[in-house]
C-alpha positions in Angstrom: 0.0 0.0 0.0 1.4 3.4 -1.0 2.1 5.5 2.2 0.0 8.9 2.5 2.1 11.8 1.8 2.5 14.6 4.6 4.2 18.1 4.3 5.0 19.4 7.9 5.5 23.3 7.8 7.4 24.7 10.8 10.0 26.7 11.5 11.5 25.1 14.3 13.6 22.4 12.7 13.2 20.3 16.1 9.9 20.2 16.4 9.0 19.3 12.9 11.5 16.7 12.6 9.9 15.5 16.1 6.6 15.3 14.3 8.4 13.5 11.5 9.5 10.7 13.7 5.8 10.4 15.4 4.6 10.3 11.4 6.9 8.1 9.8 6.5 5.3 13.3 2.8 5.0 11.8 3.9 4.4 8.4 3.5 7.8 6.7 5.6 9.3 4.6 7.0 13.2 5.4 8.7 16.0 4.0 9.9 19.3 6.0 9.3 22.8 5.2 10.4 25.8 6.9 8.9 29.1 6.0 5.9 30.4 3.9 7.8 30.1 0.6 9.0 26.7 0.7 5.8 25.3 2.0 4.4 26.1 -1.4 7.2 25.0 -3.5 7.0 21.6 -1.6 3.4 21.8 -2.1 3.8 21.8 -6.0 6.5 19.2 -5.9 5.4 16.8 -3.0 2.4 16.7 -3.6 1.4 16.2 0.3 -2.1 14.0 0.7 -2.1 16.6 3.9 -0.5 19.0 5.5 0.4 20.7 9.2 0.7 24.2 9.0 2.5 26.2 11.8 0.9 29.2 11.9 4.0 31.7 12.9 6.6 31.6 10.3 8.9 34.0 8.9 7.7 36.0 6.3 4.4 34.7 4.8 2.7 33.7 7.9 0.3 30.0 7.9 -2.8 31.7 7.7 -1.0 33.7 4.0 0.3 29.5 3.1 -3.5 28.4 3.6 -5.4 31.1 1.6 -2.8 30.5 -1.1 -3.1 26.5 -1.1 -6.8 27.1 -1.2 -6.7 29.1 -4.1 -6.0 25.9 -6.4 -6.6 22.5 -3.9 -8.5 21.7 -1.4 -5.9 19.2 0.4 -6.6 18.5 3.7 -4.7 21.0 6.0 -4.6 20.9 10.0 -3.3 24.1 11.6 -0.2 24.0 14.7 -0.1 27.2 16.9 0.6 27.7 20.4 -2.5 30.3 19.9 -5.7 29.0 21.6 -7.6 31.7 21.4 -11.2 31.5 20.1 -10.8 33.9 17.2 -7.8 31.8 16.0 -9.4 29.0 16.1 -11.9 30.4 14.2 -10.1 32.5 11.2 -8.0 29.0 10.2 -11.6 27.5 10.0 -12.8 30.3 7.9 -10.2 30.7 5.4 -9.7 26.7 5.2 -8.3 24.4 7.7 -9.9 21.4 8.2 -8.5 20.9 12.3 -6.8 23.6 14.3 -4.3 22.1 17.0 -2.9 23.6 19.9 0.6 23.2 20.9 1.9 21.2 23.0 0.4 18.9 21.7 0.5 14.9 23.0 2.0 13.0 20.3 -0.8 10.6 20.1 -3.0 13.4 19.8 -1.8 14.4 16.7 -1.5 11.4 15.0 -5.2 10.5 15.8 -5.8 13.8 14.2 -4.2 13.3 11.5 -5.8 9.6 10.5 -8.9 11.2 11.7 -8.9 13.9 9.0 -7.7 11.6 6.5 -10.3 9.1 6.7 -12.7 11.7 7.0 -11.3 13.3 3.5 -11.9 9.1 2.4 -15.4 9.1 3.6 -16.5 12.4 2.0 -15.0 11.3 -1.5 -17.2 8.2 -1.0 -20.0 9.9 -0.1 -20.1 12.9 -2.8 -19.4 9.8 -5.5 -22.6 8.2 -4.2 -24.5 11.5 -3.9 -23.4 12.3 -7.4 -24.1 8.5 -8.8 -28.1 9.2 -6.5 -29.0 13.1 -7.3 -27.0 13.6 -10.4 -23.9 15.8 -10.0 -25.7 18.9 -9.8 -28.2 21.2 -8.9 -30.5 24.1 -10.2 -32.1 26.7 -9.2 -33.1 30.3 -10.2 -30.2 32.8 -10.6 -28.4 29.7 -8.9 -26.5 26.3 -10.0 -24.3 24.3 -7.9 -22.3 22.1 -9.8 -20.2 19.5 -8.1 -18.7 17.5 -11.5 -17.0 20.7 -11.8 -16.9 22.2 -8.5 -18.3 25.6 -9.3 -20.7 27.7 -8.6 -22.9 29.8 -10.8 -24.8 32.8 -9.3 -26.6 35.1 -11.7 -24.7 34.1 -14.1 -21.2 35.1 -12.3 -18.8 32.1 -11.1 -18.6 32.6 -7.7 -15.4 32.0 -5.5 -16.0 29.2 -3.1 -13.7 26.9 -1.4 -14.6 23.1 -1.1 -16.6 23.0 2.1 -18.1 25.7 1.5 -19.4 24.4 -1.9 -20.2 20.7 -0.7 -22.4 22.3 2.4 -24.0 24.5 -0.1 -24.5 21.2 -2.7 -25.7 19.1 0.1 -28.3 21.4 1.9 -29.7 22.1 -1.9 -29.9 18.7 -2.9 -32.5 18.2 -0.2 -35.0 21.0 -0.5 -36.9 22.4 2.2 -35.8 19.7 5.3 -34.5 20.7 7.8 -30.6 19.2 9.0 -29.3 20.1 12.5 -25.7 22.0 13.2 -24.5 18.4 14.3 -26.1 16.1 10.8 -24.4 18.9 8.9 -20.6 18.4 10.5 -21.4 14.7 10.1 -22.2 15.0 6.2 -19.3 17.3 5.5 -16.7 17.2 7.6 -17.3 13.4 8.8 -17.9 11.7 12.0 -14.6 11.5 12.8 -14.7 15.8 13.0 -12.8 16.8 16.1 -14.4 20.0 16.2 -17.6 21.9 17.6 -20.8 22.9 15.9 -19.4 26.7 15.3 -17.5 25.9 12.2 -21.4 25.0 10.7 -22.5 28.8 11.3 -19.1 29.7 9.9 -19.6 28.4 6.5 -23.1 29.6 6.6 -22.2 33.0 7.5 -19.5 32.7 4.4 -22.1 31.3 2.0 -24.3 33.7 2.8 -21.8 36.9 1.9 -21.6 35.4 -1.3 -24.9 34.5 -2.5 -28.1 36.3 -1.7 -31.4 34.7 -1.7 -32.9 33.9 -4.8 -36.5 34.6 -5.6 -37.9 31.6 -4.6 -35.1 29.5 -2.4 -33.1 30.8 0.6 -30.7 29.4 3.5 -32.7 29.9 6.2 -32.1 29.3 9.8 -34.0 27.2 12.3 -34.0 28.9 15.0 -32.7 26.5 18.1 -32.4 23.7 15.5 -29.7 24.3 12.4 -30.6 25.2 8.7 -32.5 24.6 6.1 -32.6 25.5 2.2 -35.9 26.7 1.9 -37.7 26.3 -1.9 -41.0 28.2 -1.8 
């Protein structure tokens, strides 16, 4: 079996080879990068299956490395910063982590992360090939089509910008019209039940969906109150 590929980003060369060493014990295979600029280089050329992101580097920072990645894959990428704050937490979430983990971290922690996010990725390629194989690989609606063959997004007649979760929560909640899915069902369907994560990052992409697409004449997002979302076709 081919060993998944990981690209560890992280300026201090002894903790990322440290993280190497957990890694390559369970049989995965690693490469090392130091700063903002190398990260993407080894991006190109590794081609990392994922990738742990240290969010203080020199020069182009981990937050800069992720909105860049995102730009052209959506790779699986867990956040490392000794920042716990909430609104950290949340701004890696918005712009396109998958996991956000605090250092120190245990060592068995972060492996279980990182097979957690993996087989979640696994799961969620399943899924969306089922999905696609059950509902067709796309949806329509006025001023609005969600295609998922292509992973774009059409809103009056403008492509729209829209990173991978946002675009697969979108798909999903379209696909099934006017029921009603909890914060919880959602994090299941997209992000997996493996998700190490709370039901915030839901309202997150939400909140981001929403900024981009306005209700349509006949359709909207709309929130249950005290319950989760819905897309709403009147």
């Amino acid at each position: 079996m081919e060993k998944k590929r990981i690209l560890i980003v992280d300026d201090d060369e002894n903790i990322a080879e440290l993280i190497s060493l957990y890694l390559v014990k369970e049989c995965f295979d690693t490469e090392i990068a130091g700063d903002g600029e190398a990260a993407l280089a080894k991006f190109k050329e590794y081609q990392p299956q994922l990738i742990l992101l240290d969010i203080m580097l020199p020069g182009m920072d981990g937050y800069d490395v992720c909105r860049e990645i995102r730009k052209s894959s959506n790779v699986p990428i867990i956040m490392l910063s000794a920042k716990g704050e909430v609104f950290d937490k949340v701004l890696g979430l918005k712009i396109g982590a998958d996991d956000y983990i605090i250092k120190p971290f245990d060592s068995n922690e972060l492996v279980a992360r990182v097979q957690a996010v993996l087989r979640r990725v696994h799961q969620n390629e399943e899924a969306m090939e089922q999905q696609v194989e059950e509902n067709g690989d796309w949806v329509k609606y006025d001023g609005l089509t969600v295609n998922m063959n292509s992973y774009s997004v059409i809103y009056n007649g403008d492509m729209i910008d829209m990173p991978p979760k946002e675009m697969e929560l979108l798909y999903f909640l379209a696909s099934n019209p006017n029921q009603v899915f909890t914060r919880e069902q959602l994090l299941d369907q997209i992000w997996g039940y493996d998700y190490i994560g709370d039901t915030r990052t839901v309202d997150v992409h939400v909140k981001r969906i929403r900024e981009k697409i306005k209700d349509g004449s006949n359709w909207s997002i709309a929130t249950v109150w005290g319950i989760g979302y819905k897309f709403e076709v009147k």
